[in-house]
N, C-alpha and C positions, 0 to 999 in steps of 0.2 A: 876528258872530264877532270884528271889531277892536274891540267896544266891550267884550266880555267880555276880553280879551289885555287891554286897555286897565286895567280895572277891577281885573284879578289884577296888574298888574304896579304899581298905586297903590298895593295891600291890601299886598303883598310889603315896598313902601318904606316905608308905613305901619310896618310891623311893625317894619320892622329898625329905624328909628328910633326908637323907643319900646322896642327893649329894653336892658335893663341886666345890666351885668358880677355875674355870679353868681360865679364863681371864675375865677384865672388858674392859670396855671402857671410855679411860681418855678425851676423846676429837671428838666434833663433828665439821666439817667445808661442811655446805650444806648437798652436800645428802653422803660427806664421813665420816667416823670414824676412829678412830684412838686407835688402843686397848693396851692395859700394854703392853702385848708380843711383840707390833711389837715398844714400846719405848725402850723396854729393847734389844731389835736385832739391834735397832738403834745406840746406845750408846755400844754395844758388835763391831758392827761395826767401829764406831765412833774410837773408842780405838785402834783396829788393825789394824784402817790405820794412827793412830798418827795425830788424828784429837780431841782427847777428852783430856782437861786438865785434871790434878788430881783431882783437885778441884770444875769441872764442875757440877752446880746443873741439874737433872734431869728438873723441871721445861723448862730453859734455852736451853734444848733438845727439849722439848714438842715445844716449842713456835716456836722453827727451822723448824719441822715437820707443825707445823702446816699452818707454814709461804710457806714452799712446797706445799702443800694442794690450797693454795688460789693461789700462781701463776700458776701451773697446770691449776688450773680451769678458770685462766684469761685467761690464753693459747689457752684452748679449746674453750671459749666464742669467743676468736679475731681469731678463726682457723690458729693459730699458729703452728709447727712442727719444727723439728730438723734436721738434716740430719745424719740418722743413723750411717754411714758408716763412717762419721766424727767422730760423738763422740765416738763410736769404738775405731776406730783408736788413738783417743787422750787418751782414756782409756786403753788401753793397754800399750803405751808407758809412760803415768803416774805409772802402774802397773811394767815395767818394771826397771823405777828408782826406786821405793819401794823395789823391790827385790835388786837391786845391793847396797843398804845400808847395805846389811845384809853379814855377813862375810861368808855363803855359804846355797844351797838352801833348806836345811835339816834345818838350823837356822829359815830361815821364813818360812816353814810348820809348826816346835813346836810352835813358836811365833801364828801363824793362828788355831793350834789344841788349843791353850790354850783359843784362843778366844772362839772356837767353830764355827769356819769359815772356810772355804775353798778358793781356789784361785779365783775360780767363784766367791762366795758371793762377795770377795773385788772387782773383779773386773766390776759387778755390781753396788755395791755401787758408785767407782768412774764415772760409766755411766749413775746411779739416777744424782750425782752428777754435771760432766759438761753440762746435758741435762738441769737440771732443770738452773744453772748459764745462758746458752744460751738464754732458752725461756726470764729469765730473763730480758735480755738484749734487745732481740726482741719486749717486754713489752714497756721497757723502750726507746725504739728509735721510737715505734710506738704510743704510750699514752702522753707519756711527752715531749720527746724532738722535736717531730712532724717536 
């Protein structure tokens, strides 16, 4: 019996020294986190819809993100919501000017594979995106400008 306790508790140490950092976490807001991998999908994002300077510090990301984080949860504190079907619709039609900048639809699929994105991701992103602008706004006509 002590040479099995024995055996599990070498295999245990074994293990944990042999493994490696998969993702950390750059950023807590409340009971959310925010980890590397979902900054760096952020800013892969960010890039493929001609949303990200050249120059853009990651920081300058993070604080974006994080700044999303706290209206969400203002949102949900004031039972706030969006109307789906709207931002849909305005996402897709945002999606479809992005596509007709490109000189045919094979150009923005490489443009999208290079990202490592697909059509959905971007066109999620832009529905993170005018959702989260809306609550914004819904925020701001409800809290300040009263």
């Amino acid at each position: 019996m002590q040479k099995k306790a024995i055996t599990l508790i070498l295999l245990v140490l074994t293990l944990s020294l042999s493994a490696e950092l998969i993702d950390k976490i750059v950023a807590k807001v409340g009971t959310d986190i925010i980890l590397l991998s979902d900054l760096q999908k952020e800013m892969a994002q960010m890039q493929s819809a001609g949303l990200l300077e050249e120059n853009t510090n990651p920081k300058d990301v993070l604080n974006e993100m994080i700044n999303q984080k706290l209206i969400i949860q203002k949102a949900k504190d004031l039972n706030l919501t969006v109307n789906d079907e709207e931002i849909k619709a305005m996402a897709e039609n945002y999606l479809k000017k992005v596509k007709a900048q490109y000189p045919n639809p094979s150009a923005f699929a490489a443009d999208l594979k290079k990202s490592n994105l697909t059509e959905s991701d971007l066109l999620n992103l832009y529905k993170d995106l005018l959702s989260e602008r809306n609550l914004s706004e819904q925020i701001l006509n409800k809290e300040i400008i009263k």
